[in-house]
C-alpha positions in Angstrom: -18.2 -79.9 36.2 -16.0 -77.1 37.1 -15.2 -75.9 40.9 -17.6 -73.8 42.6 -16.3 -70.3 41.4 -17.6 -67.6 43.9 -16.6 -64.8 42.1 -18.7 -66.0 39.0 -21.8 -66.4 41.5 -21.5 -63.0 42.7 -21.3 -61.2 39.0 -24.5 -63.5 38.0 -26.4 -62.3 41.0 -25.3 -58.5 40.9 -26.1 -58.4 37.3 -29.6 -60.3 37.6 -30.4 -57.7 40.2 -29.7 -54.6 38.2 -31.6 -56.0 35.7 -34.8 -56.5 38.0 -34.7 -52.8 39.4 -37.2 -50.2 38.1 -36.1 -48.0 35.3 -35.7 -44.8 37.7 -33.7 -46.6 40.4 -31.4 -48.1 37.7 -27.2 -45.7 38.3 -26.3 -43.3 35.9 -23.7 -43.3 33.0 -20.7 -41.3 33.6 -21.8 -39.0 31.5 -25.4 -38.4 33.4 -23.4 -38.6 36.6 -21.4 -35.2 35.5 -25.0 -33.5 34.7 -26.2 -34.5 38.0 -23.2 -33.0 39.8 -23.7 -30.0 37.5 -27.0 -30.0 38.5 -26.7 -30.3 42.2 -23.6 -27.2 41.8 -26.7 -25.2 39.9 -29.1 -26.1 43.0 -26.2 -24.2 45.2 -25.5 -21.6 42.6 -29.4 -20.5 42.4 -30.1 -20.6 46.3 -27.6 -18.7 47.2 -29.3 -15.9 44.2 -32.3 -16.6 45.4 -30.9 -15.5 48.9 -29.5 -12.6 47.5 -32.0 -11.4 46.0 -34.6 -12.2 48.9 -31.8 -10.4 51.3 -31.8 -7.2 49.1 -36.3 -7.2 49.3 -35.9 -7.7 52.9 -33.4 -4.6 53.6 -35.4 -2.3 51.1 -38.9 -3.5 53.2 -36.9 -2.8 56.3 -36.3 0.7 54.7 -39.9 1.3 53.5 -40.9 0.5 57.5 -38.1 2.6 58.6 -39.4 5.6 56.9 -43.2 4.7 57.6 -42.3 4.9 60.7 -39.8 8.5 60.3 -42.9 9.7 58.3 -45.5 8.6 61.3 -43.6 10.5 63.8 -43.2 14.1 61.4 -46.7 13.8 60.6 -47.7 13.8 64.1 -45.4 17.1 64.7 -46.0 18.5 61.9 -46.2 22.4 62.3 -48.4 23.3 58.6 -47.6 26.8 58.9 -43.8 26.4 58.8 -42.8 26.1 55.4 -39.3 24.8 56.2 -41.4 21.8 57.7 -43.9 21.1 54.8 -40.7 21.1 52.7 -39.0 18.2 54.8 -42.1 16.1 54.9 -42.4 16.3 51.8 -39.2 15.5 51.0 -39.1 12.3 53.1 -42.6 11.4 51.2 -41.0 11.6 48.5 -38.4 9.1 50.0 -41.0 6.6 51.0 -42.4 6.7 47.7 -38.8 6.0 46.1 -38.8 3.3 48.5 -42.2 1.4 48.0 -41.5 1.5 44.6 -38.1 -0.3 44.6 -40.0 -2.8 47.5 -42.5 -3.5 45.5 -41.4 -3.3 41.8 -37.9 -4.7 40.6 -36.6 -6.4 43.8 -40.1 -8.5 44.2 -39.7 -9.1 40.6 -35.7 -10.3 40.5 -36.6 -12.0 43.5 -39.2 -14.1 42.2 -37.4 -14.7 38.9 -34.4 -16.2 41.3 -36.8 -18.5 42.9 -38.5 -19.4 39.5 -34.7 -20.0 38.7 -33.6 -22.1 41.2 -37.2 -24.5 41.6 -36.8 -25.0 38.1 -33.2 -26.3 38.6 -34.5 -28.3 41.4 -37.2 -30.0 39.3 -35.1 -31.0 36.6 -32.4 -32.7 39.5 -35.2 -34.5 40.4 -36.8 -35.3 37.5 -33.4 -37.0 36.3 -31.2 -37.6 39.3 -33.1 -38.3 42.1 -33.9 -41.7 43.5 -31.0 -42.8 41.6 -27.0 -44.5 42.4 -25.1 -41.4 41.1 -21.7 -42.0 41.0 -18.8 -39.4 42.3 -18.0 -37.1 39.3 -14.3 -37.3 38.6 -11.5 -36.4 40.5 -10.9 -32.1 39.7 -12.3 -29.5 38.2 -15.6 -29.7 37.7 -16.4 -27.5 34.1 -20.5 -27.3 33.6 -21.9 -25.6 31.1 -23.9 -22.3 31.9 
């Protein structure tokens, strides 16, 4: 019989134990390694829309209470028989309006679609890279398809 070769002991054990693990907890190819860092870029790309978009709902709900609050104060003063007055009330009605509209119509709406956008990126990282060895893309430029 040959020497003890150590090296030859530690490939038979390292490749019996791969075998053994669970299909999920089994590494990536190269290839699936790329898509998971393409994934994980995505997961930072769409959080930082969906924190856009949530940003720009938040200011134009900070503007809606701004002017709830303008409006509160000229309805409280309002002279009725001034016309001049009527006119600017009005006016910054009219403004408020504008501004529950655009709260409550297309930036609620791009902000859900952002977060629709980014939990569905999330679930497909999970679904096929989490829980599992995922090697370091290679070295440079990362080029994922959008």
């Amino acid at each position: 019989m040959a020497g003890f070769r150590p090296w030859l002991a530690a490939f038979v054990c390292a490749a019996g134990s791969v075998l053994t693990l669970p299909a999920g907890a089994q590494g990536l190819s190269p290839g699936d390694a790329i898509g998971c860092a393409c994934l994980r870029q995505a997961i930072e790309d769409t959080a930082a829309d969906m924190t856009a978009q949530r940003g720009a709902l938040d200011a134009a709900n900070a503007e809606l209470a701004r002017l709830d609050a303008q409006l509160a104060a000229a309805r409280a003063n309002l002279d009725v028989n001034n016309p001049q007055a009527v006119a600017q009330f009005r006016q910054l009605l009219t403004q408020r309006d504008a501004a529950f509209q655009q709260s409550h119509g297309a930036l609620v709406a791009a902000a859900q679609a952002a977060t629709q956008r980014h939990n569905a990126v999330v679930t497909d990282y999970n679904n096929r890279c989490a829980g599992r060895p995922v090697p370091p893309p290679p070295p440079g430029l990362l080029t994922c398809p959008r």
